[in-house]
Backbone bond lengths (Angstrom), bond angles and torsions (degrees), N, CA, C in turn:
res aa  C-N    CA-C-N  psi(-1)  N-CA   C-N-CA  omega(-1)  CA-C   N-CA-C  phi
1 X - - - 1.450 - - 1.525 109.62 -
2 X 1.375 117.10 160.97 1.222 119.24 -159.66 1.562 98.13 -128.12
3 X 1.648 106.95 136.70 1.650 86.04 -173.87 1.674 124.18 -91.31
4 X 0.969 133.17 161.12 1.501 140.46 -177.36 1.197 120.80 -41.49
5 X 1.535 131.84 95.63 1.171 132.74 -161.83 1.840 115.18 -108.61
6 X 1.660 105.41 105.50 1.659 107.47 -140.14 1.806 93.89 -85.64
7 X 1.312 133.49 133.93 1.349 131.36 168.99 0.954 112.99 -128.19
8 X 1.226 133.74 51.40 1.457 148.83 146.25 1.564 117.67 -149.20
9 X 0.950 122.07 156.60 1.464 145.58 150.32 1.932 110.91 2.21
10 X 1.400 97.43 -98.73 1.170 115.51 154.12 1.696 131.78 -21.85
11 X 1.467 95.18 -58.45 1.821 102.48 172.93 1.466 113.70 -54.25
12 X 1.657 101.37 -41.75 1.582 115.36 -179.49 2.111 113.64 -45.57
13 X 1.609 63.93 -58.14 1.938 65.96 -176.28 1.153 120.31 -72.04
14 X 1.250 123.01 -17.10 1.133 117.00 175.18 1.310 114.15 -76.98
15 X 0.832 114.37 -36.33 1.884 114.90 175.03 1.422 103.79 -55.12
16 X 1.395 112.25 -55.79 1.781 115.39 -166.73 1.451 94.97 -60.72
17 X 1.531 138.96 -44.41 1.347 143.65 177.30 2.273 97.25 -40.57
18 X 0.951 85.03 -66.87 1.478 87.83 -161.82 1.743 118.90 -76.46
19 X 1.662 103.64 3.65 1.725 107.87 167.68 1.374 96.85 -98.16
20 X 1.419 121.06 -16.87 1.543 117.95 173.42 1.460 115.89 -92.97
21 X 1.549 116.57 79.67 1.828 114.16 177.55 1.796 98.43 -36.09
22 X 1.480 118.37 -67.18 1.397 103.76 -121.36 2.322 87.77 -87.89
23 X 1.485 99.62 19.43 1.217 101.80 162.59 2.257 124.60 -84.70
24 X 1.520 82.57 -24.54 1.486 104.52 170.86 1.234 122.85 -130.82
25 X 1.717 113.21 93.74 1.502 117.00 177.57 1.099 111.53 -86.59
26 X 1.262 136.40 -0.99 1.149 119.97 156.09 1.497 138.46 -102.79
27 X 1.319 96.49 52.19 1.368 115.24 172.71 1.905 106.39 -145.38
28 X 1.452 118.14 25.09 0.738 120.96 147.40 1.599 142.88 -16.00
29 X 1.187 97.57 -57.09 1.620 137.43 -167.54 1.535 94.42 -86.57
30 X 1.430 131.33 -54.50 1.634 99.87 -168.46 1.805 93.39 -114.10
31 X 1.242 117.57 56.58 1.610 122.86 140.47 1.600 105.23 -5.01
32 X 1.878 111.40 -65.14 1.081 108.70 -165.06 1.553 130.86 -65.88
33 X 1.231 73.77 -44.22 1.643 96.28 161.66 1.520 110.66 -36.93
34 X 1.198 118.71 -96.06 1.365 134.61 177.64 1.493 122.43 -33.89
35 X 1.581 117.13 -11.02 1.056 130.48 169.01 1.757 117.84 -88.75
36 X 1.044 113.35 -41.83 1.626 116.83 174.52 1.762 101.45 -95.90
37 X 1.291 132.65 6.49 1.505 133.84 177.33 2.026 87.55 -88.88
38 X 1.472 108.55 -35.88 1.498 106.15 -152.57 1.663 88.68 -98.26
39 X 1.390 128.30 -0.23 1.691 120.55 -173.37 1.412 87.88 -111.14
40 X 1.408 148.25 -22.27 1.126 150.69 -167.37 1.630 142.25 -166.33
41 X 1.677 111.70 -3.64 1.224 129.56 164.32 1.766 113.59 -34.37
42 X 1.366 113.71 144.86 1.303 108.17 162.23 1.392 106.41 -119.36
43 X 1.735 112.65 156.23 1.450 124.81 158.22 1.348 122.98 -78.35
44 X 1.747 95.95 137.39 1.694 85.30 178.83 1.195 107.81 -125.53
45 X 1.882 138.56 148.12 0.839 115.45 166.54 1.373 155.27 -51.47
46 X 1.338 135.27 105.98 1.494 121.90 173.67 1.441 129.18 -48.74
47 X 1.122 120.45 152.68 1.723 128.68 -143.80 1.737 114.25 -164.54
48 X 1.129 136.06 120.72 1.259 133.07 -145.84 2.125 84.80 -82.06
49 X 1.670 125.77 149.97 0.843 110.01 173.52 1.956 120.75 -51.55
50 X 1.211 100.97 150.78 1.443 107.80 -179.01 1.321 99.71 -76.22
51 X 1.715 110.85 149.01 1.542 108.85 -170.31 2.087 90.26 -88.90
52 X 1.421 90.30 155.12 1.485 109.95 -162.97 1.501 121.76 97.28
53 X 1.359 119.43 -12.04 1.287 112.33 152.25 0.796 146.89 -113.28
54 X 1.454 142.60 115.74 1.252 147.62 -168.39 1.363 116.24 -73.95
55 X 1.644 95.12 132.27 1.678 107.12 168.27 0.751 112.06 -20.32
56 X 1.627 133.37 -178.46 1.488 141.96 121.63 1.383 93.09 -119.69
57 X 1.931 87.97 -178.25 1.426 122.88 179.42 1.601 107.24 -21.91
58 X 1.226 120.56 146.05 1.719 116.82 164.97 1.958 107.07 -99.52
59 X 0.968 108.24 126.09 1.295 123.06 171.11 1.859 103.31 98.50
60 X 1.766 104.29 30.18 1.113 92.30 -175.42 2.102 100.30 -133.15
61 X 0.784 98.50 35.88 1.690 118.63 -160.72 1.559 105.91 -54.57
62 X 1.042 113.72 -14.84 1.886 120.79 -173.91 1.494 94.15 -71.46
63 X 1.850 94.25 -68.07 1.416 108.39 -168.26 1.439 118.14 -51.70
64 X 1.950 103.79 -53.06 1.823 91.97 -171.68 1.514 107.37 -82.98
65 X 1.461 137.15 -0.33 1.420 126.93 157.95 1.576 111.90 -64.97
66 X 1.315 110.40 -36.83 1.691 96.73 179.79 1.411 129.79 -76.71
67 X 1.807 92.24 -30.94 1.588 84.50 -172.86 1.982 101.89 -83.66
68 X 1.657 106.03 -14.28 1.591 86.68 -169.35 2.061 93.29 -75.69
69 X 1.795 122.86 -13.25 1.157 89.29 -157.25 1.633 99.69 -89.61
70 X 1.562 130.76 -25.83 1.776 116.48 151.17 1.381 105.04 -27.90
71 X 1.535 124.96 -83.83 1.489 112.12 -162.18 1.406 142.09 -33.79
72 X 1.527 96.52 -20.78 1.691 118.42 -165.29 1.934 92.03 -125.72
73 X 1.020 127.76 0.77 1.538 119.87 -168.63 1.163 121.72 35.43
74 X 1.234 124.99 21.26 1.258 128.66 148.60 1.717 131.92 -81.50
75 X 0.954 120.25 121.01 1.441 159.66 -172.29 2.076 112.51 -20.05
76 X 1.684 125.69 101.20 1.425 109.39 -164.82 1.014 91.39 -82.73
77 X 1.691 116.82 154.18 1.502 138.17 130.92 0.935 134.09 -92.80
78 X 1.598 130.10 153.37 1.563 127.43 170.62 1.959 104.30 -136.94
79 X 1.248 93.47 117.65 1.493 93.35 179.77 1.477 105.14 -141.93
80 X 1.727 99.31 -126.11 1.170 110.98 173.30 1.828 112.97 -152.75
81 X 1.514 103.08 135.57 1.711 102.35 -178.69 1.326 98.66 -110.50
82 X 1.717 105.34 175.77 0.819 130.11 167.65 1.774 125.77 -114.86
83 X 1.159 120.24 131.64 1.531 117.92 -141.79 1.290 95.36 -107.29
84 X 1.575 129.63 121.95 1.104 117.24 -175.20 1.595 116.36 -84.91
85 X 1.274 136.59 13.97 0.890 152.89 -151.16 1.862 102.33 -118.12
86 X 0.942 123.28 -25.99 1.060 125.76 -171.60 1.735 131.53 -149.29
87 X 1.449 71.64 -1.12 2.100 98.17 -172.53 1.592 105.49 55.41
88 X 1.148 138.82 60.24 1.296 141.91 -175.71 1.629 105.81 -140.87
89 X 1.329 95.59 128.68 1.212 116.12 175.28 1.889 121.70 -77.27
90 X 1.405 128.22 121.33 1.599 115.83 -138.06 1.737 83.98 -132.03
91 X 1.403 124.08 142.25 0.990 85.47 157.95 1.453 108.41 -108.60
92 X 1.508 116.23 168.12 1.315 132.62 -144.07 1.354 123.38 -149.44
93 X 1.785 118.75 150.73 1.412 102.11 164.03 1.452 110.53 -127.61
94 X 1.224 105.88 172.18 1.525 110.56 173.17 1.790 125.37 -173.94
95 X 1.173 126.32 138.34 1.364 113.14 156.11 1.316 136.25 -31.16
96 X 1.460 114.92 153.16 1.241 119.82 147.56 1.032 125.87 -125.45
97 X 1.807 142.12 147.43 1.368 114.22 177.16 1.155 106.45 -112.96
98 X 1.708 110.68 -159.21 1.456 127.88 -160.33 1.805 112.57 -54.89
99 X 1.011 117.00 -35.23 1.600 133.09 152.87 1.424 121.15 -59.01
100 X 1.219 126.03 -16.71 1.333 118.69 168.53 1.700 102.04 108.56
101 X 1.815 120.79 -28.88 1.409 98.91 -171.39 1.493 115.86 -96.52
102 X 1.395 101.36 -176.37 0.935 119.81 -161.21 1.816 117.39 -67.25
103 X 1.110 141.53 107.34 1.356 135.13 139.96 1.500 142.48 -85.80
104 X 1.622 98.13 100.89 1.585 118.86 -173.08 1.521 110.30 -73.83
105 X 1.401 127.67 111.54 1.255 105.29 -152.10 2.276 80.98 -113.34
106 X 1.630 119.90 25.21 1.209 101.87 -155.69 1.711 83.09 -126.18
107 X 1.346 108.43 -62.43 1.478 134.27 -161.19 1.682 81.66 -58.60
108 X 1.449 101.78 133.46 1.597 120.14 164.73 1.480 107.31 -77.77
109 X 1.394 116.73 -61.87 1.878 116.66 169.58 1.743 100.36 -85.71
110 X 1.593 94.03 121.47 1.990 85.94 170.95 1.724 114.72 -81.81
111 X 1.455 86.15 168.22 2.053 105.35 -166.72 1.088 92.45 -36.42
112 X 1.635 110.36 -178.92 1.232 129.45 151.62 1.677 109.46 -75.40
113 X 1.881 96.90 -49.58 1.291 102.61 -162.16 1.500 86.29 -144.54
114 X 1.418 113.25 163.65 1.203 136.54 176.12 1.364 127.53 -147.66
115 X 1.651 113.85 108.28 1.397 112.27 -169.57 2.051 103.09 -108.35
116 X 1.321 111.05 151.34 1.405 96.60 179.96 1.552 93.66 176.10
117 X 1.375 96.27 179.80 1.801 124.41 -171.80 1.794 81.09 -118.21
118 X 1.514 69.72 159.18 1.977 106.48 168.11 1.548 96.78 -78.82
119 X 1.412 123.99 168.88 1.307 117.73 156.47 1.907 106.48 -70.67
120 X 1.025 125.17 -24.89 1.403 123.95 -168.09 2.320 100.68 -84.86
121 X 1.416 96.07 -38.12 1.874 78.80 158.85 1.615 111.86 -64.70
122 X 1.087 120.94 -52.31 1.737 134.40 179.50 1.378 95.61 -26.92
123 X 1.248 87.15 -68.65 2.228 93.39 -177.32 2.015 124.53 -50.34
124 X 1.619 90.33 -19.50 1.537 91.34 -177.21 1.069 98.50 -88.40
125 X 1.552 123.73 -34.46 1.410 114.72 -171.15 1.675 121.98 -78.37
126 X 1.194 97.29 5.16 1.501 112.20 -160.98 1.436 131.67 21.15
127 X 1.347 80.15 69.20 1.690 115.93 171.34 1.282 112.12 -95.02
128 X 1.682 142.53 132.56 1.149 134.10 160.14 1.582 116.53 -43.43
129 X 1.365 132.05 133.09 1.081 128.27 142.38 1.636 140.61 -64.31
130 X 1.198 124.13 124.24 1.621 102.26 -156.99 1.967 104.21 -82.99
C-alpha cells in the first residue's frame, strides 16, 4: 500500500486531523480504520452533487452510497471526510464515478476532502464493510 499523498489544503488537514487521535474523538471506534486509511487510503476529488441525483437520508451515508453506487455502477467507498462546515473529520461513505470524483449522495454541503478505500481494498484488508 502506498501512503496518502495530500495536494491541497484540505487533504493537509485532514491528515494532521487524523495523526492527532485526541484531536478526533469521534473516531475512537474505527482506530482501525484510520490506521490502514493513513498506510494506504486514497484522495478523491470533491465535486458538487451531479444534477439528477437525489440526496438521501442524512445520517444514513453507508446505505444511500451503496445503493446509489449499484444503480449508477460506479465504484463504493468507506473512509473518512473532512466537513467543511465544521472542520471535523467524519467518518463517511460515498461514491466515486467514472472520472475518479467524488459523489456525496448524503452530505447537503460536500467535504472539503475525502480520504478512503474501495469496498474491494476494504475486502483485502479484511476490514468489515459497514
Amino acid at each position: 500500500m502506498t501512503r496518502p499523498r495530500a495536494t491541497t489544503k484540505p487533504e493537509r488537514r485532514l491528515l494532521k486531523l487524523l495523526r492527532s487521535p485526541n484531536q478526533c474523538p469521534q473516531l475512537v471506534d474505527e482506530l482501525l480504520l484510520v490506521s490502514v486509511l493513513l498506510r494506504g487510503g486514497s484522495f478523491y476529488p470533491p465535486r458538487s452533487l451531479p444534477k439528477g441525483i437525489k440526496r438521501g437520508a442524512f445520517g444514513q451515508c453507508f446505505d444511500n452510497s451503496r445503493k446509489l453506487a449499484k444503480k449508477k455502477g460506479w465504484t463504493y467507498c468507506e473512509g473518512v471526510a473532512l466537513t467543511g462546515k465544521y472542520d471535523v473529520v467524519q467518518p463517511h461513505a460515498w461514491c466515486v464515478d467514472q472520472q475518479g470524483n467524488v459523489v456525496d449522495p448524503t452530505w447537503e454541503e460536500t467535504g472539503l476532502a475525502y480520504l478512503g478505500l474501495t469496498d474491494e481494498e476494504i475486502a483485502k484488508e479484511g476490514l468489515e464493510v459497514s
